[in-house]
C-alpha positions as CSV (number, residue, x, y, z in Angstrom):
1,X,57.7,32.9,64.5
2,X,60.1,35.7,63.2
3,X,58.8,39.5,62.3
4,X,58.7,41.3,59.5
5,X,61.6,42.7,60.8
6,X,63.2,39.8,60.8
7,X,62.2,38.2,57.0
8,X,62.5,41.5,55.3
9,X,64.8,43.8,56.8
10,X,67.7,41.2,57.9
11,X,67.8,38.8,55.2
12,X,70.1,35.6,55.4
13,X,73.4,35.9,53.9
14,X,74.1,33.8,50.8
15,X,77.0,31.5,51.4
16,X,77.2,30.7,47.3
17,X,77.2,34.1,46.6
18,X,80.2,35.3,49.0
19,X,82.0,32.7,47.5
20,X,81.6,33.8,44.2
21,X,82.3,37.3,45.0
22,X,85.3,36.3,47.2
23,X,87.7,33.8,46.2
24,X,89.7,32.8,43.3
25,X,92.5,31.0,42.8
26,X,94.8,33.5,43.5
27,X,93.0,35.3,46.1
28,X,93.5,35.0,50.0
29,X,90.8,33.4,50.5
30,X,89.9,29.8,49.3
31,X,86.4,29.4,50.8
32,X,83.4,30.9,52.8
33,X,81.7,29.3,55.0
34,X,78.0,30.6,56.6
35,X,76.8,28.9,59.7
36,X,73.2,29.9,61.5
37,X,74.4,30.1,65.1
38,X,77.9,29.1,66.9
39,X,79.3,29.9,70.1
40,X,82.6,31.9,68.6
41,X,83.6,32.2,64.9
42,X,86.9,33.2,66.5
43,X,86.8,29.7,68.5
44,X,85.5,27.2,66.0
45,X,88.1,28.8,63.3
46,X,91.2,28.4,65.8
47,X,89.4,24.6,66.4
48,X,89.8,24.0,62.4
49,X,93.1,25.4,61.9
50,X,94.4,23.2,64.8
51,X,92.6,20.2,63.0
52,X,94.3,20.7,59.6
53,X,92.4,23.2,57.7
54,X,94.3,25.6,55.6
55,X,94.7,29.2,55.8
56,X,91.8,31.4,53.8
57,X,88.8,29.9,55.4
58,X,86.4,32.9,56.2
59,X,83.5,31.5,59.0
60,X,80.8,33.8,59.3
61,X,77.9,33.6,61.5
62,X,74.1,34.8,61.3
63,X,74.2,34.2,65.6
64,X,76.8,34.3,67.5
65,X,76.1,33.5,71.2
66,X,79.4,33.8,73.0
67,X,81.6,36.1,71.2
68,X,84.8,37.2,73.0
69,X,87.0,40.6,72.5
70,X,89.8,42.2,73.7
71,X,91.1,41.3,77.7
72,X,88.0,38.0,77.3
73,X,85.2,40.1,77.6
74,X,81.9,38.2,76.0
75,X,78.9,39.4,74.4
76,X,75.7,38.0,72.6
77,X,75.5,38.9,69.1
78,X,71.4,39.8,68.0
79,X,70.2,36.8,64.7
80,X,71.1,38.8,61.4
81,X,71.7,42.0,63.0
82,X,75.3,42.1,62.6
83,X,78.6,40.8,61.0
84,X,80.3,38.1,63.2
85,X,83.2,36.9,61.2
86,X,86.6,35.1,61.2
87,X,89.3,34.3,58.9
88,X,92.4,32.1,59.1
89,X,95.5,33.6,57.8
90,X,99.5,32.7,57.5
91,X,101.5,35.5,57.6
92,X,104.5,33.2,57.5
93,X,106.7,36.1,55.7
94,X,106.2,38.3,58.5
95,X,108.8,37.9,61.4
96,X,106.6,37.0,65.1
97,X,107.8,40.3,66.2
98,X,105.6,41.9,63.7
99,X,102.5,40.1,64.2
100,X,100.8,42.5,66.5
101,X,100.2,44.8,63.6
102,X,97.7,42.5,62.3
103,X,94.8,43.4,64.7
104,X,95.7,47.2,63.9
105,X,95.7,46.4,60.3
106,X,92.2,44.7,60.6
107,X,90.7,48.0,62.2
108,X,92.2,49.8,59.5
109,X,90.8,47.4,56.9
110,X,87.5,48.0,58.6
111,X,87.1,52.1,58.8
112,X,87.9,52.3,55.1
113,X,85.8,49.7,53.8
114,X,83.2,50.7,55.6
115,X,83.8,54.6,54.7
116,X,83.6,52.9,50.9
117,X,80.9,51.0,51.6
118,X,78.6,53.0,53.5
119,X,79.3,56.5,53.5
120,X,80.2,56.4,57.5
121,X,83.5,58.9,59.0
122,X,84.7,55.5,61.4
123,X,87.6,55.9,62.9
124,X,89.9,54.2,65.1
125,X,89.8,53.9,68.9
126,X,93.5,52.2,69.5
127,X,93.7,49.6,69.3
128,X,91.8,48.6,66.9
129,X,88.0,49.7,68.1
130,X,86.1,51.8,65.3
131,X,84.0,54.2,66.2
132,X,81.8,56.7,64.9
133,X,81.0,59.7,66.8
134,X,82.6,58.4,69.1
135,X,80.6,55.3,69.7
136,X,81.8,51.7,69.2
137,X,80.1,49.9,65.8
138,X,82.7,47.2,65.4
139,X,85.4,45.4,67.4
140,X,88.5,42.9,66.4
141,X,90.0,40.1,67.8
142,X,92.7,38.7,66.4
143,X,94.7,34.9,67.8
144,X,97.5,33.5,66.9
145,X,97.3,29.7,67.0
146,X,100.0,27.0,66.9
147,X,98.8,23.7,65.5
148,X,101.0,20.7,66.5
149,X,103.2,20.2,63.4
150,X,102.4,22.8,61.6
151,X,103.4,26.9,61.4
152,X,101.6,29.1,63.3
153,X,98.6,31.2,62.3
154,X,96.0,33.8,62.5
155,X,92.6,33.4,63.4
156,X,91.7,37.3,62.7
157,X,87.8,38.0,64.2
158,X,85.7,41.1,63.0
159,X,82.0,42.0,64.6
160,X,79.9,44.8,63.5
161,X,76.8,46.0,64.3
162,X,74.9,47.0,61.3
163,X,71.0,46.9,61.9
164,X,71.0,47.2,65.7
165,X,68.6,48.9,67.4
166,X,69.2,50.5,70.3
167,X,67.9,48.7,72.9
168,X,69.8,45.6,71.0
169,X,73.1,46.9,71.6
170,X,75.6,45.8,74.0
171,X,76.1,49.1,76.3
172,X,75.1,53.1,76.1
173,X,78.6,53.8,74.6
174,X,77.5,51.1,71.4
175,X,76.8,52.3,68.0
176,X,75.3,50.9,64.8
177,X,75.9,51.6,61.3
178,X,71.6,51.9,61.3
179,X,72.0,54.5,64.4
180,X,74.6,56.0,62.1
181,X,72.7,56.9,58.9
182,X,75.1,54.7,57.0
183,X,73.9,54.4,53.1
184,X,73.5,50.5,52.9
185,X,72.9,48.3,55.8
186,X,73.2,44.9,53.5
187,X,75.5,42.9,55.1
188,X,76.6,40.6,52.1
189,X,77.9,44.5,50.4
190,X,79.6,45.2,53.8
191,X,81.0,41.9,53.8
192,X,82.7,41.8,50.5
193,X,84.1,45.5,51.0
194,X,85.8,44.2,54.3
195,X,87.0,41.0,53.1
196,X,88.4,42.8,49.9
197,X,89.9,46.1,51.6
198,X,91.3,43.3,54.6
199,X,92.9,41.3,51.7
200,X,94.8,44.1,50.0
201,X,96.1,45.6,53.0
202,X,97.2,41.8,54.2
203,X,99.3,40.9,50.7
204,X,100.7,44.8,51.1
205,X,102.0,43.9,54.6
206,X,103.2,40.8,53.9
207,X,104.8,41.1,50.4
208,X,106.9,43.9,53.1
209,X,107.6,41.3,55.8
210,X,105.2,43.3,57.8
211,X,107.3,46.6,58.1
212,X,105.0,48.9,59.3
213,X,106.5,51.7,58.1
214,X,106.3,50.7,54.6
215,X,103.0,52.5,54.4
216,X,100.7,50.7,57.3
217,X,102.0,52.6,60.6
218,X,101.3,56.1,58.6
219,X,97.7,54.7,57.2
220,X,97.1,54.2,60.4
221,X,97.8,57.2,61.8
222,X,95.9,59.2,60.2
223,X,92.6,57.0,60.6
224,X,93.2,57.2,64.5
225,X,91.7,59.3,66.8
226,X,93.1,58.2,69.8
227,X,96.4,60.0,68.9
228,X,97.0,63.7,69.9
229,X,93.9,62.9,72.9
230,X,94.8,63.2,76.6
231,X,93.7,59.7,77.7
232,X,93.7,56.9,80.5
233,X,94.6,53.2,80.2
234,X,93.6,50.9,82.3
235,X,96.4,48.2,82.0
236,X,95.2,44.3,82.6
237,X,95.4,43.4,85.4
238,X,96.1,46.5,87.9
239,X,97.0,50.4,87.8
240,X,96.7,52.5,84.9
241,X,98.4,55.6,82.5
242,X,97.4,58.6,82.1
243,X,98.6,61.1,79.7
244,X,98.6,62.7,76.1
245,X,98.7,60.0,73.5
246,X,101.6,60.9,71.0
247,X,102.6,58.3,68.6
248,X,102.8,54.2,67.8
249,X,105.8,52.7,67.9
250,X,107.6,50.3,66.1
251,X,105.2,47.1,67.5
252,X,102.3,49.8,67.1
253,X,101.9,50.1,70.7
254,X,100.2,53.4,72.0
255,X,103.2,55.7,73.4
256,X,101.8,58.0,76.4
257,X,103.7,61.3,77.6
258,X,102.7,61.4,81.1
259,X,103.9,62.7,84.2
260,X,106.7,60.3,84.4
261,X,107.8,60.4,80.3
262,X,106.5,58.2,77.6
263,X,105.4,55.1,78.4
264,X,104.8,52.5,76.0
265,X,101.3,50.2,75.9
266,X,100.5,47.2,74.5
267,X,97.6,46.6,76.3
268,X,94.6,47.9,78.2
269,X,91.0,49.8,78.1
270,X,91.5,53.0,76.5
271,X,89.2,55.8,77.7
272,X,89.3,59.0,75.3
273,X,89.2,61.6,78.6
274,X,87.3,65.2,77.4
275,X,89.2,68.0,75.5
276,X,91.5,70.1,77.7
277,X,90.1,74.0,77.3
């Protein structure tokens, strides 16, 4: 039987109401779907796209059991605690060589709405981890897809932890916007102010052809506190970089000034390494 925890302080999320709040006819969105328990948002969005849906479908879950991130890593999501969310997207005026702004862009999307939202100082672990003192309270993932026939999309994938405890989160270095004295912890409020602040900075990009340096890049920027931090990155795979984190470049890969020069990532665990005195 579910606690009082459960019925009073996590309530359901109203699929009706999202869809009120969220789509119109000449929105980016076209509907909002709310499912109790799935394996992946991520997965069963990338599933529908392939099948025929259209772009603008936003998936959320109350339970996600099988939620993947960055380099396949896979986690359990706790019923009603968090956001687990995906959306299908076309960025079909944006050039491929462009796409991998769009995960950055979704981190970005997510630090100011929930600034907004909640009150919180999140900011961005590249690539596109938030954090708040320095602990993780949300994650993106985002996929391209290519269904046979069709032009390719975006599945973009957003998980927050809003009303974890604790002893519910995934590791010691995990965050919640609860842990964090945030000012709301209603999920449907931090839904809509994610969806919304994602679809402004989307139409932006795109109505730029994705040029980052039409305002995103700097945005960005200034949101990140990777940059200007001596740090190490474990690449996939093997071996690693180490060095001073200087700048993004023009496919908003993390350039490193090492021993050896700059070096520029596109990939890998980043670990913020302690202030030099």
């Amino acid at each position: 039987m579910p606690s009082r925890f459960d019925q009073l302080d996590r309530p359901p999320l109203d699929e009706r109401a999202l869809t009120r709040a969220l789509v119109r006819h000449d929105g980016l969105f076209r509907e909002v779907r709310v499912v109790a328990a799935t394996g992946s948002t991520n997965a069963d969005l990338a599933g529908l796209g392939r099948a025929g849906a259209e772009p603008g479908v936003v998936l959320v879950a109350e339970h996600q059991r099988h939620g993947r991130g960055r380099l396949d890593r896979t986690w359990q999501a706790t019923d009603r605690a968090g956001l687990t969310f995906s959306v299908l997207v076309l960025p079909d005026r944006v050039p491929s060589a462009r796409w991998p702004w769009l995960p950055l862009l979704t981190g970005l999307a997510v630090v100011e709405a929930l600034a907004r939202a909640t009150g919180v100082d999140a900011r961005l672990k590249w690539p596109n981890d938030v954090l708040i003192d320095d602990r993780k309270v949300a994650g993106v993932l985002v996929e391209r897809i290519e269904p046979t026939g069709r032009r390719p999309m975006a599945v973009v994938g957003v998980g927050i932890n809003v009303s974890n405890t604790a002893a519910e989160l995934p590791t010691p270095d995990s965050s919640s916007l609860a842990l964090q004295r945030a000012t709301t912890l209603d999920r449907s409020v931090i839904l809509r102010a994610v969806c919304r602040t994602l679809e402004s900075l989307y139409v932006a990009w795109c109505n730029e052809s994705g040029d980052p340096n039409a305002g995103l890049a700097d945005s960005y920027r200034r949101r990140c506190s990777t940059l200007g931090r001596d740090v190490r990155i474990e690449l996939p795979g093997q071996g690693s970089v180490t060095g001073r984190a200087v700048d993004l470049d023009e496919s908003g890969r993390l350039v490193v000034a090492g021993s050896a020069g700059r070096v520029a990532v596109g990939a890998g665990d980043v670990v913020h390494l302690r202030e030099r005195t």
